[in-house]
Structures are given as C-alpha cells and as structure tokens.
N, C-alpha and C positions, 0 to 999 in steps of 0.2 A: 260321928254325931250328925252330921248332915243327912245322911242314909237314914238315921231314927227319926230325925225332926219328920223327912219326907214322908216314910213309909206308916207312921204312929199318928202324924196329923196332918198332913197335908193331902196324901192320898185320899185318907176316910172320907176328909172333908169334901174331896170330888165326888165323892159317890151320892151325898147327900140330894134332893131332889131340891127342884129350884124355888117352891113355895118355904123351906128350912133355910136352905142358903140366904134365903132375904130375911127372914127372922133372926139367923147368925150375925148379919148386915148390919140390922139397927141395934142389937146388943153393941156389936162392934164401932157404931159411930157413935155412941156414950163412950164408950169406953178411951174413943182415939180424940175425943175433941174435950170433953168434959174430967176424965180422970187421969190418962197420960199426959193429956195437949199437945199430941202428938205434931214439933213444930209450927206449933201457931205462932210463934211468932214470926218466922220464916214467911207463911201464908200470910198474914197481917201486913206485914212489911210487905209482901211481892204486891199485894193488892189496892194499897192506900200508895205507892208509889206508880202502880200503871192507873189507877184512877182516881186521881186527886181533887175531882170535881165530888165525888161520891162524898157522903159524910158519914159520919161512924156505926151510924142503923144502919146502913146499908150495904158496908162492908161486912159488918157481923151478917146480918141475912145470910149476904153469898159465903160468907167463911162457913156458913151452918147448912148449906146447900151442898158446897162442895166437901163436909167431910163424911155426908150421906153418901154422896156418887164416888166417894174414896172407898168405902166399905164395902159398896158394889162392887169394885175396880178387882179388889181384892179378891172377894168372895169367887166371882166370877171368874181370874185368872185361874183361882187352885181347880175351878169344877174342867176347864180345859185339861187337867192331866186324862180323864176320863170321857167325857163328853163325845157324842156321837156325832157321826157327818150328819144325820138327819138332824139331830137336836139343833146342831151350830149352825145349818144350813135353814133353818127356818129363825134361826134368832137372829141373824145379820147377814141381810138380802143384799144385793145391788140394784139401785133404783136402775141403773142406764148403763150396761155393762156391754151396750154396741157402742158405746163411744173409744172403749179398749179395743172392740172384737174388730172393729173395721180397719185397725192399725194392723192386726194380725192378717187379716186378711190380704194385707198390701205385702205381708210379708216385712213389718217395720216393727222395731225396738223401740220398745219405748222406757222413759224414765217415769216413775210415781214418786210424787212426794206425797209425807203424809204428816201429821203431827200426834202427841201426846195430848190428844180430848178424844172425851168419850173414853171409849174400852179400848183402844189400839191393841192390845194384845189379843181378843178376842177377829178385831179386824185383819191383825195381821196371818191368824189361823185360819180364819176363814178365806182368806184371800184368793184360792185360786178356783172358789167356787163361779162358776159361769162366767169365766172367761178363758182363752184359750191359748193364752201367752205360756209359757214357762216362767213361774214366779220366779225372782231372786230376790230375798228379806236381805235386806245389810242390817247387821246389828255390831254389836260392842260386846263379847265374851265373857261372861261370866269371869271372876277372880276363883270361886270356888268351882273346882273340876265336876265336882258331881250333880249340883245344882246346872251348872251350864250344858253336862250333858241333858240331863233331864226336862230345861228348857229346847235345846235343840229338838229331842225329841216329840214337847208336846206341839210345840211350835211347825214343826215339818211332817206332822200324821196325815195330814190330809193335801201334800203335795207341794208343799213351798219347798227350797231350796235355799236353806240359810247358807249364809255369804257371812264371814267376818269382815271387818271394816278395811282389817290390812291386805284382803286379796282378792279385792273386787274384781281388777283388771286378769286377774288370773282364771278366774270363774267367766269372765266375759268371751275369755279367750277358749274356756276348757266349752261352753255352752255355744260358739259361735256360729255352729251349724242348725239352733233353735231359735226359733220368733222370742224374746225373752220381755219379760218389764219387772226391769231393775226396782224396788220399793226402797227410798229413802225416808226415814224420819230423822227431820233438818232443825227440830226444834230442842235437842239437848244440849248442853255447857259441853263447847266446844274440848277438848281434852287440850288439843297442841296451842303451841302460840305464833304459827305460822299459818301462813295460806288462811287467812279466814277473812271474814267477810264484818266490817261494823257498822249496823244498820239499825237507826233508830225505830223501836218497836214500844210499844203502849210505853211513851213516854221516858225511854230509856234510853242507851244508846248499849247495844245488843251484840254480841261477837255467833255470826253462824258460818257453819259448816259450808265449804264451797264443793263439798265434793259433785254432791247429784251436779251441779253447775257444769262443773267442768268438764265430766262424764259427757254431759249432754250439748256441751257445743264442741267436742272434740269431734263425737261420732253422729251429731247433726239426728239425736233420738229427740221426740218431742216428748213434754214435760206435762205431765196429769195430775193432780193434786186431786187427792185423794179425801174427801171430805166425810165425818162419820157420821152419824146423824142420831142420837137416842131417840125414837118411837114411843116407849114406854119403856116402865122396869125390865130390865132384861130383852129388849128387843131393838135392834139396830138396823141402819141402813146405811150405805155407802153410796156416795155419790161422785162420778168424777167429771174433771172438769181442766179443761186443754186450756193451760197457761201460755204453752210455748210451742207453736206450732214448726216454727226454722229457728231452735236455738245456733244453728251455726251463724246465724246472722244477726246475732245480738250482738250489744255490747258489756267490757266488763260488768256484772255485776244484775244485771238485768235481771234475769230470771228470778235470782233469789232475794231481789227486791218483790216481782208478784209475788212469791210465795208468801214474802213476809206480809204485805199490805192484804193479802188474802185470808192467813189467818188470824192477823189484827180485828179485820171486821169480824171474823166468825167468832174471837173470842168477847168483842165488845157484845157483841149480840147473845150472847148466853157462858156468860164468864165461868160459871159451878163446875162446867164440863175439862177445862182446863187444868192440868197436872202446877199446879200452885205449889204444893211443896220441895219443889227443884230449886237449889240455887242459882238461880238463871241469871242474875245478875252479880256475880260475888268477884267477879273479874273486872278491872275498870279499864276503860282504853289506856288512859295515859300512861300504864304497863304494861302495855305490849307494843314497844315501839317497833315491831318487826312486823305485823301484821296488816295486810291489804286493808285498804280503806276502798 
C-alpha cells in the first residue's frame, strides 16, 4: 500500500511544476482548514495558550495564515522527491554561509540547530549547499520502512548524511576524520522522559531535547542556529547565527535556553510560519518527576 500511495500520488505530484503545485496548495488549505479541520483545535488551543494577550480575530487570522503555509509545507515536501539541485538551489539560498565556512576553515565542528518554521524539510535538503562542512541531519526514523527509506533518500540526494537519533555518537565517530556540522532540530515533543530539559517557552513550561547540548559541550563544537527565512511563495533563505561560541564553558542548560529564547522571538515575530499542529505541549512536568530541570 505504501509503494501505491507513493508511486500513483505522491511521485506524480513532484513532477507537477511550481505555478500547479500552488494552485494544488490553496485547493488544499480549503479543504484542510474548512472541510476536514484538519486539527484545529489542537492549532487553536497551541495559539490562544502561547498568546493570550491576542483576542479571537486574531488568532483566527494567524490560524488562517498558517493553514495556507501548511499546504505549502506539504505541497513543496512531495515536489523534493524530484526536484533539481538547480531548482532547490535557487529556492533556498544562504544569506551568510562564511559564518559556517570560516569554522571549516579552522578545521572546527560545529553543531546547527534549527527548528520546524518555515519549510525545514526543504532547508534540511538543501542544506549542504555552499558550505563546506560534511552535513549530519539527525532525525527520528520513520515507523513505516518504505516511507522512511524514501525520505532518507530524498532527503540525502544532494549530500546530507542522515544520522538516526540513536547513533549519533557512532556516526561522529565513523566521520571523525571530516570538518562535520552536526544539524539538530530541538523543537519536537521530546519522546523519553529523561535527560530533558524544562524551559518555559511562549508561556508554557516546555520539555526539550538536551542532546545537541550535550554533543556540544562535551566536544567544546560551537552552536549555529539556523534560522529560515520565506522571501516569498516558494522561495527561502537561511541565515545562521553563533549562539555558543565555547559551549565547553557553559553552564547546565545554557545553550538550549538561547536557542529557546531565540526561537520565542522568531516565532512572536511571525507566528503562521510555525508547525502549530504538533502537540507540543501534551506532556506536563508534574509527570515526569525523573526529568532535568
């Protein structure tokens, strides 16, 4: 079934050109906000809880903005099965990619964070354009075997180097002889109920991911947050930007406090672009009493 779904609709749908794929886009955000309601209440609730100063016009606005840029998200992942290095390389540039190249050049590792706004799966393909590191994506494995081959592969056509989550340190070790920059996105519901981190985020009190952290003050790599930027429909930019220059000389918790206070403001400042139908907060502290504060 998987193999059908791909090859009968999801392939085709890559092939389509990019003026159709946006017309496929606004069919589809009727259909996911107005006839499915695809999670709206999920979105409703994440949004009226991280801004509670906002009043109900204006949550609906941004509900109605973000399930635009969700049809996008969408549309735009399936065209990556096919999509060229020239096409992808002109849709999501790097404003400032001497700020990565001049780590390289010292011969330093570096860690990336990045989060779920904007297109990140577009960003993470694109990734290893004009810069000179050896990517590593960390990601979370697919549950269905052929889908997650399928992602591996569209994901790593143009030189990324997917990492599963559980064998980072394996891959750091098997790559140790290359300049590498590890890529974390730190903003998903943590899976375990150890080792994590709870940091109050738009008004929340939030459980993340300590790994990039730890990674990064174990082996003293500095810390880049990776910021994405939409231009217009269909066209991106990245911008990075040095949170943590000697993570060996932090303390607990530090860095993945900037990252969080960092993408707080990016998301106050243009909230549509943020992955809203996550349950990001479906976890409460007061159950997980085993967890790093």
């Amino acid at each position: 079934m998987s193999a059908l779904v791909y090859y009968l609709f999801l392939k085709p749908i890559s092939w389509l050109p990019f003026p159709v794929i946006y017309a496929v886009s606004d069919l589809l955000f009727y259909i996911l906000y107005y006839l499915v309601r695809f999670r709206r209440n999920v979105v409703r609730g994440n949004l009226q809880r991280s801004f509670p100063e906002k009043d109900i016009v204006e949550i609906r606005e941004i509900e109605r903005q973000f399930y635009r840029h969700l049809g996008d998200i969408f549309l735009e992942s399936f065209k990556l099965f096919s999509i060229s290095e020239k096409q992808l390389s002109k849709r999501f540039v790097k404003r400032n990619p001497e700020v990565l190249n001049r780590y390289y050049e010292e011969g330093q590792n570096v860690i990336v964070v990045a989060s779920h706004y904007n297109n990140w799966e577009m960003a993470g393909t694109s990734f290893p354009f004009g810069i000179k590191h050896t990517a590593l994506g960390i990601y979370n494995p697919f549950r269905n075997a052929f889908f997650n081959t399928k992602m591996v592969q569209s994901r790593s056509k143009f030189g990324a180097i997917l990492v599963p989550m559980k064998l980072v340190l394996r891959y750091m070790a098997q790559y140790k002889d290359q300049v590498t920059a590890t890529v974390f996105g730190l903003d998903q519901n943590p899976s375990s109920h150890k080792n994590i981190y709870w940091i109050p985020f738009l008004n929340q009190e939030t459980p993340w991911y300590v790994g990039a952290e730890l990674y990064a003050r174990k082996f003293n790599y500095p810390v880049i947050y990776a910021h994405f930027i939409k231009v217009k429909r269909g066209f991106f930019e990245m911008e990075f930007e040095v949170i943590e220059e000697n993570p060996g000389k932090t303390r607990d918790q530090e860095i993945t406090e900037k990252y969080v206070r960092h993408l707080e403001g990016i998301i106050r400042a243009q909230p549509e672009y943020w992955l809203w139908t996550h349950r990001r907060w479906k976890r409460k502290r007061e159950n997980d009493g085993n967890d790093r504060d």
